[in-house]
DRENTOR-421447 format. One record per residue (C-alpha): y negated, x negated, z; residue number from 1. Coordinates in Angstrom, 3 decimals, padded with zeros to 6 digits. Layout:
BEGIN
R       py       px       pz num
R        Y        X        Z NUM
...
//
This chain:
BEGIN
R       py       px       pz num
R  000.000  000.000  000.000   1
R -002.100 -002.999  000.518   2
R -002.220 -004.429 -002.929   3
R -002.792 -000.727 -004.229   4
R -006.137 -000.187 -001.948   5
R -007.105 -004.109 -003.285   6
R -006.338 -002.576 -006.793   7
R -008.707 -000.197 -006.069   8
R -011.472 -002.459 -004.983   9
R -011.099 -004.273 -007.949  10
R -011.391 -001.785 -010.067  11
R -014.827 -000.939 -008.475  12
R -015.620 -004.485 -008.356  13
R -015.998 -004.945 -012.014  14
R -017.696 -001.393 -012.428  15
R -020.744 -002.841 -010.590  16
R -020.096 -006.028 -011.903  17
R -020.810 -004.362 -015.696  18
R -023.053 -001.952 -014.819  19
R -025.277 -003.050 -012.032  20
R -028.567 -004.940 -013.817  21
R -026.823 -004.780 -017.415  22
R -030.671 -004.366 -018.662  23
R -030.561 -008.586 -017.656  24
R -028.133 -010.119 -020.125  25
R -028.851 -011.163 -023.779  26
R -027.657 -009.960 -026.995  27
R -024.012 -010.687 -026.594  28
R -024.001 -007.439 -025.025  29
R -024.289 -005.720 -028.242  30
R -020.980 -007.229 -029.563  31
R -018.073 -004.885 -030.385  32
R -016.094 -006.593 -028.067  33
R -018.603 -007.047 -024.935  34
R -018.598 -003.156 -025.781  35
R -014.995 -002.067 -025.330  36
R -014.514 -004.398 -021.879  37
R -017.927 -002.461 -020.821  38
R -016.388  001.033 -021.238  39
R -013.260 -000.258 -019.826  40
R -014.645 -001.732 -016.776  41
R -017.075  001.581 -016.449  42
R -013.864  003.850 -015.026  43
R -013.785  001.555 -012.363  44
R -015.966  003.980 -009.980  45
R -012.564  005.905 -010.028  46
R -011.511  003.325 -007.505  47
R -013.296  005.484 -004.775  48
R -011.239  008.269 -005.575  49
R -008.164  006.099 -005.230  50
R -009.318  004.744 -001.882  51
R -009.976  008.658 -000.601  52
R -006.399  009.731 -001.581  53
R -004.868  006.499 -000.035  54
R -006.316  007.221  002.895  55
R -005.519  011.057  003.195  56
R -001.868  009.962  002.418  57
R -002.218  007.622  005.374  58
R -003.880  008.936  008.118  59
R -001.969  012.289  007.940  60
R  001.093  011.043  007.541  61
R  000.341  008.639  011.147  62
R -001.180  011.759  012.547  63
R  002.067  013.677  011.708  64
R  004.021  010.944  013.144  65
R  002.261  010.517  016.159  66
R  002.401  014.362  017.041  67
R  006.210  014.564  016.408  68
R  007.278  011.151  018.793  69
R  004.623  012.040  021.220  70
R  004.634  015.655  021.241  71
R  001.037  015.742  020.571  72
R -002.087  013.549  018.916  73
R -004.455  011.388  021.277  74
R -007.446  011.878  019.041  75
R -009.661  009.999  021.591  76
R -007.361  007.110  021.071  77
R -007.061  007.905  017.574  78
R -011.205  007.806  017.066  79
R -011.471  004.452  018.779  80
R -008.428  003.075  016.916  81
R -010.900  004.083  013.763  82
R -013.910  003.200  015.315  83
R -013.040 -000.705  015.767  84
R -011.903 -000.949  011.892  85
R -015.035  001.116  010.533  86
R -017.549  000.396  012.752  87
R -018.425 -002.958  013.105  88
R -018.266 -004.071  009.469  89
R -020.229 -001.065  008.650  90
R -023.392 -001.450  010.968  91
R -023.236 -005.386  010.245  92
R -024.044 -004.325  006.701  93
R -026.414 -001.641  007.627  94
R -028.511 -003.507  009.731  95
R -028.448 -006.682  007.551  96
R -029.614 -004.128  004.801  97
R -032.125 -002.304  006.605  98
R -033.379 -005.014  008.816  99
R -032.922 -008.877  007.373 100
R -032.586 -008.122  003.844 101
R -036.315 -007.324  003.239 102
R -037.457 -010.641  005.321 103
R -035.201 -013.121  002.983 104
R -036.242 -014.448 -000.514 105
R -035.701 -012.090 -002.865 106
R -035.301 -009.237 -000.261 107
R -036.377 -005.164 -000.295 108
R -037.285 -002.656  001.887 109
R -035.177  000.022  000.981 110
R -036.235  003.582  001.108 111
R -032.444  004.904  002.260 112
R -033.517  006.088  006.200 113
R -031.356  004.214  008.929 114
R -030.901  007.250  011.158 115
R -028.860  009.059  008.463 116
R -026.590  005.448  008.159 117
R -026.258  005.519  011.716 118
R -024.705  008.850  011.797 119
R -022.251  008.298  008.916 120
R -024.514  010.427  006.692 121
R -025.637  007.790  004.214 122
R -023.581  009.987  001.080 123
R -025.998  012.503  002.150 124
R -028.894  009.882  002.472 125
R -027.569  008.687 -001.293 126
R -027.972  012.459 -002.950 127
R -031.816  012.207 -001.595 128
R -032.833  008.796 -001.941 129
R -030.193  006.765 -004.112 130
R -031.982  007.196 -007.605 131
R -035.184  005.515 -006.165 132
R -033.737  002.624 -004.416 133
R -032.558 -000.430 -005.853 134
R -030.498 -002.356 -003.153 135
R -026.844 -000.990 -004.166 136
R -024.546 -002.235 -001.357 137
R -026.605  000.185  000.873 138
R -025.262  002.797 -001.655 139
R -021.871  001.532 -001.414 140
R -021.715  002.703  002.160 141
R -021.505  006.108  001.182 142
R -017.646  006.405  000.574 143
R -017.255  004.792  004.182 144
R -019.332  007.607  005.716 145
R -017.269  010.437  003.598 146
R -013.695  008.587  005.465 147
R -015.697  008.708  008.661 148
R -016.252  012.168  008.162 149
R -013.080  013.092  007.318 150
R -011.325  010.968  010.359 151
R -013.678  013.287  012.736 152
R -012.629  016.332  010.996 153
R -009.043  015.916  010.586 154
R -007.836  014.348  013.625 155
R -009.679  016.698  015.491 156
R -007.708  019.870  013.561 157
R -004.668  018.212  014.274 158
R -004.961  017.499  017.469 159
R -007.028  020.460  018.898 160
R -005.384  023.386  016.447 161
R -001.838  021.612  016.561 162
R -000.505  023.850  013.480 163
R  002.950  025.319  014.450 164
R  004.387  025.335  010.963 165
R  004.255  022.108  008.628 166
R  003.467  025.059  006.131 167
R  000.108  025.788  007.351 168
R -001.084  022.690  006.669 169
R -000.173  022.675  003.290 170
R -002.152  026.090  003.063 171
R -005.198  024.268  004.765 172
R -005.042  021.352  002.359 173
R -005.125  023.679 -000.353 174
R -007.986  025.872  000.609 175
R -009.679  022.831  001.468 176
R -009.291  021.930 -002.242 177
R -010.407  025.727 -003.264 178
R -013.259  024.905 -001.002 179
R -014.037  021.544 -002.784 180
R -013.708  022.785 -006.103 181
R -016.426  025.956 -005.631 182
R -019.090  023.769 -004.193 183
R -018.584  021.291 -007.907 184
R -018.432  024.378 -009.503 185
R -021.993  025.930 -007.685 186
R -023.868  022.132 -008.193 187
R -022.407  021.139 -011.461 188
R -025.312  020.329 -012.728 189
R -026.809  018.391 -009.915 190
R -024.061  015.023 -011.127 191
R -025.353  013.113 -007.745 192
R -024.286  016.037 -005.304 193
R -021.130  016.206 -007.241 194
R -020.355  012.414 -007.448 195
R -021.486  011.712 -003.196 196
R -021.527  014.942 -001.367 197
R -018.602  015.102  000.929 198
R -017.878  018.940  000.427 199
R -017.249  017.437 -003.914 200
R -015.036  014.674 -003.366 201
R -012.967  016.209  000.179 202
R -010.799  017.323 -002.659 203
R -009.262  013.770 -003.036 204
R -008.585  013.350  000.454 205
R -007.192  016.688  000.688 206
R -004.662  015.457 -001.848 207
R -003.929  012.664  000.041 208
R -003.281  014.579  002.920 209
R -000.430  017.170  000.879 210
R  001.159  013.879 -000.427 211
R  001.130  012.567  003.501 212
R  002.501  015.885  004.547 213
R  005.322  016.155  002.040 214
R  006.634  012.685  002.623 215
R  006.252  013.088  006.183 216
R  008.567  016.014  005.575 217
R  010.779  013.695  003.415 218
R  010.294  016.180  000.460 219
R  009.092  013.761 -002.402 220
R  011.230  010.994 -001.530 221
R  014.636  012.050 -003.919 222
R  012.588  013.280 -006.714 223
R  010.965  009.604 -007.378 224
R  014.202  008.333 -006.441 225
R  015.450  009.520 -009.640 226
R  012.715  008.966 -011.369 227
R  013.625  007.057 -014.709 228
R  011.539  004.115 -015.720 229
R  010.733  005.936 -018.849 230
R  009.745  009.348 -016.944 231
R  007.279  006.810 -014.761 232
R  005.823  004.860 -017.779 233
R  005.159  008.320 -019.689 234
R  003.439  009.533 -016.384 235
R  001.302  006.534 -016.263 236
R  000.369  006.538 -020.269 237
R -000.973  010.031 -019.771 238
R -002.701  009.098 -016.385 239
R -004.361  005.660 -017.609 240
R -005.169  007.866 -021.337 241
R -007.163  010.728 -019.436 242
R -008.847  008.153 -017.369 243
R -009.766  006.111 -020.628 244
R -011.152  009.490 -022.447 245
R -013.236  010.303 -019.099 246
R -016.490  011.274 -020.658 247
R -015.158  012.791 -023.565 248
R -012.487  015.393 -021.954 249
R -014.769  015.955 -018.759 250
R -017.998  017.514 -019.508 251
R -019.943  020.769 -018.695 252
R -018.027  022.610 -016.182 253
R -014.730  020.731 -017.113 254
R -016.768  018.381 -014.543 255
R -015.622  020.930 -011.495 256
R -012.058  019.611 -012.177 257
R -012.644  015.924 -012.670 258
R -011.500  014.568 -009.913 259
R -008.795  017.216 -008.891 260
R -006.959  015.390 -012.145 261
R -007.710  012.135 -011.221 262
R -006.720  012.642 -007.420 263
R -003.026  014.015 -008.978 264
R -002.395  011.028 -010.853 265
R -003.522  008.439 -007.847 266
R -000.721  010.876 -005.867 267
R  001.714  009.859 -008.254 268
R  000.488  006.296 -008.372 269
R  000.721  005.985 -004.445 270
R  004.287  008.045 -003.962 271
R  005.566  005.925 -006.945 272
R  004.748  002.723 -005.309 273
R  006.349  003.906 -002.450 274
R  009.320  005.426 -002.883 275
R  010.246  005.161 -006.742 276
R  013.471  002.818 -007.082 277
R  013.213  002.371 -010.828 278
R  009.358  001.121 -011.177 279
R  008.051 -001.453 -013.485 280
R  006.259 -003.357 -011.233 281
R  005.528 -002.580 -007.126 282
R  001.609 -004.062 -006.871 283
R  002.418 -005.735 -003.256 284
R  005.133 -007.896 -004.387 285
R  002.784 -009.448 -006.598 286
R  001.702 -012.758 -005.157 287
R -001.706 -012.622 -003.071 288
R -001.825 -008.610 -003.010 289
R -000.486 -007.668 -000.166 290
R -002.916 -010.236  001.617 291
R -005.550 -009.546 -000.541 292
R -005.674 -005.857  000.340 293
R -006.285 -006.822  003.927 294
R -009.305 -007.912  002.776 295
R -010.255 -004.893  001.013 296
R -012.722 -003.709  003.522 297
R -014.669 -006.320  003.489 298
R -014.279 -007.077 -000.176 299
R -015.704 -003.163 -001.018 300
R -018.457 -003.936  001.060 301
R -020.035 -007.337  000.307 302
R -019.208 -007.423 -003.230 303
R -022.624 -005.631 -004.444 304
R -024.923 -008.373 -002.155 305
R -023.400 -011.079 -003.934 306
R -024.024 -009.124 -007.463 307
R -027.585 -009.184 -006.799 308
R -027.975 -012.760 -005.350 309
R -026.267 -014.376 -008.328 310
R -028.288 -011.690 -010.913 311
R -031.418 -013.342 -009.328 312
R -029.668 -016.824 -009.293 313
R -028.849 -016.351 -012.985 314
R -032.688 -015.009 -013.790 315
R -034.336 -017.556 -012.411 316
R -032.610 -020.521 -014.260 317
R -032.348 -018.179 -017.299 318
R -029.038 -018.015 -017.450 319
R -028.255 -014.840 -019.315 320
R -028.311 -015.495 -022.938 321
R -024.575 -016.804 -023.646 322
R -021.601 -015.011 -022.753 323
R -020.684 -017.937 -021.110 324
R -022.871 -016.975 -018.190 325
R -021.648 -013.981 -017.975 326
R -018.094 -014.702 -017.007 327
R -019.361 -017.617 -014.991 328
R -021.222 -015.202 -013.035 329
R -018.260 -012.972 -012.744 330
R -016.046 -015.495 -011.385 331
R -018.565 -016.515 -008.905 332
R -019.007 -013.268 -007.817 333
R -015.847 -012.515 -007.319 334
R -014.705 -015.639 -005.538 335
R -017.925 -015.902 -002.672 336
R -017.303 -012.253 -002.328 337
R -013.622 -013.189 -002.068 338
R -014.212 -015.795  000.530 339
R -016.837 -014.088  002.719 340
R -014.147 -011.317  003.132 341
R -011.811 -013.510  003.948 342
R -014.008 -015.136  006.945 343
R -015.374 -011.583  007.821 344
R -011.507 -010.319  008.222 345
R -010.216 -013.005  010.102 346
R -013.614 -014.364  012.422 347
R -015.331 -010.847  012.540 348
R -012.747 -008.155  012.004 349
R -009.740 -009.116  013.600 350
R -010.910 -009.491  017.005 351
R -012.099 -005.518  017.020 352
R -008.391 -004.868  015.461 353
R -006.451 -006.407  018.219 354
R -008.065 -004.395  020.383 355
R -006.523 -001.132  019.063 356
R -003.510 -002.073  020.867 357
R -004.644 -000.729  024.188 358
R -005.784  002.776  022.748 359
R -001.534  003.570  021.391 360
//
């Protein structure tokens, strides 16, 4: 699961990498081929969608686990489990954003509004303010404050309702999704409520949470069992094929059901990777994923700071010309952004996550 949420990073990664400051680099950019990698590397924003259904798949299915060995769900403990991963990455982040960014060269004061951060609101803080404000890796906070959201909510149904029938949560998932789907529906045309507002994108983690429930239930597990590698390859080919025809099959109010499609096939992806016996490929056996997606966090969240400090590297010496300097600055981006989170997981983040051990 690891070196599927580091897949997913990735993915988003090279979105920004393409898209963020594009306006920057020289002619090259025109090319046929530049072209085609640029409309390829612009479905990488899907990667949030993979990260929300990951996560519902998760956290329900531990929630689920926990009630049934323990007879019920400590969602105090649970919180503060959630709280030392989330929280102290996230505010270090914030507050360099908000509060030491503007003071170093090159820095901006941003126009996002900290007490809306500090609550786990900055998707809302996005909708209002995100078109207007040019420091990005404050934006890419917004997705963390949707899972926050959605660890409040959910462990606090499971725990406080305690649903007698696995059944009922299936129906709750679902209307959750009907839910979801009416608010797209009601602000199609407003694309930022759509693309950040938690009540548009809930619909992803609600699939992640009937995928959690149904292994948990050890419903899925026979049918990927027997899963040929030809039935899994055709799955993906129509998957990767909608994905690649994104703007061209979702438009208008085919928009409402955007992500409902995507969220299906990242269900298959993640119950594939799990329990298929026949797959092509299983990401974390591939060398470095499995430790790379431990990373992930921090990886999401610094990549877009170093994105803008090598842009204005790369400006200054006017180095943008030559598609040379393009994949330089890719690689460079992606390895300091790469090491950082590596120094961040093990220096900053892993004392906070051995301390979940005394909130079992």
């Amino acid at each position: 699961m690891n070196g599927l949420r580091f897949v997913s990073a990735l993915a988003i990664f090279f979105f920004h990498a393409f898209t963020l400051g594009r306006e920057m680099w020289g002619e090259f950019t025109a090319s046929s081929l530049f072209k085609a990698v640029y409309a390829l590397a612009g479905k990488g924003h899907v990667g949030v969608s993979f990260f929300f259904v990951i996560s519902g798949f998760l956290i329900t299915h531990l929630l689920l686990w926990e009630n049934q060995k323990k007879g019920r769900i400590h969602v105090f403990n649970f919180l503060l489990r959630r709280t030392l991963r989330i929280w102290p990455l996230y505010f270090l982040v914030v507050c360099f954003g908000f509060f030491l960014f503007p003071l170093l060269p090159y820095g901006i004061v941003t126009v996002h509004e900290f007490w809306r951060f500090a609550l786990f609101l900055s998707n809302i803080d996005e909708i209002i303010h995100g078109a207007y404000d040019p420091i990005n890796f404050l934006s890419a906070t917004w997705s963390v404050s949707v899972e926050e959201q959605f660890y409040v909510a959910w462990a606090g149904l499971i725990g406080f309702i305690a649903f007698r029938k696995w059944q009922t949560y299936l129906v709750f998932f679902t209307v959750i999704i009907g839910i979801s789907l009416a608010f797209r529906w009601y602000y199609i045309e407003q694309l930022r409520v759509i693309y950040y507002h938690t009540f548009a994108v809930m619909s992803d983690l609600a699939i992640g949470g009937i995928i959690g429930l149904l292994a948990f239930k050890k419903i899925v597990q026979d049918f990927f069992r027997k899963l040929s590698r030809w039935q899994i390859a055709g799955i993906y080919v129509i998957g990767i094929t909608l994905l690649l025809l994104e703007t061209k099959l979702f438009h208008g109010y085919l928009l409402v059901f955007e992500r409902l499609v995507y969220a299906l096939f990242f269900a298959f992806v993640v119950l594939e990777q799990v329990y298929a016996t026949r797959s092509f490929y299983k990401i974390d056996s591939l060398p470095y994923m499995a430790k790379s997606g431990e990373l992930t966090y921090g990886f999401y969240m610094f990549h877009c700071i170093f994105l803008y400090y090598w842009q204005q590297l790369f400006m200054r010496f006017g180095w943008t010309e030559q598609i040379g300097y393009f994949m330089l600055y890719l690689l460079l981006s992606f390895s300091s952004t790469y090491l950082l989170s590596w120094i961040s997981y093990h220096y900053f983040e892993k004392p906070f996550l051995k301390l979940k051990k005394y909130f079992r």
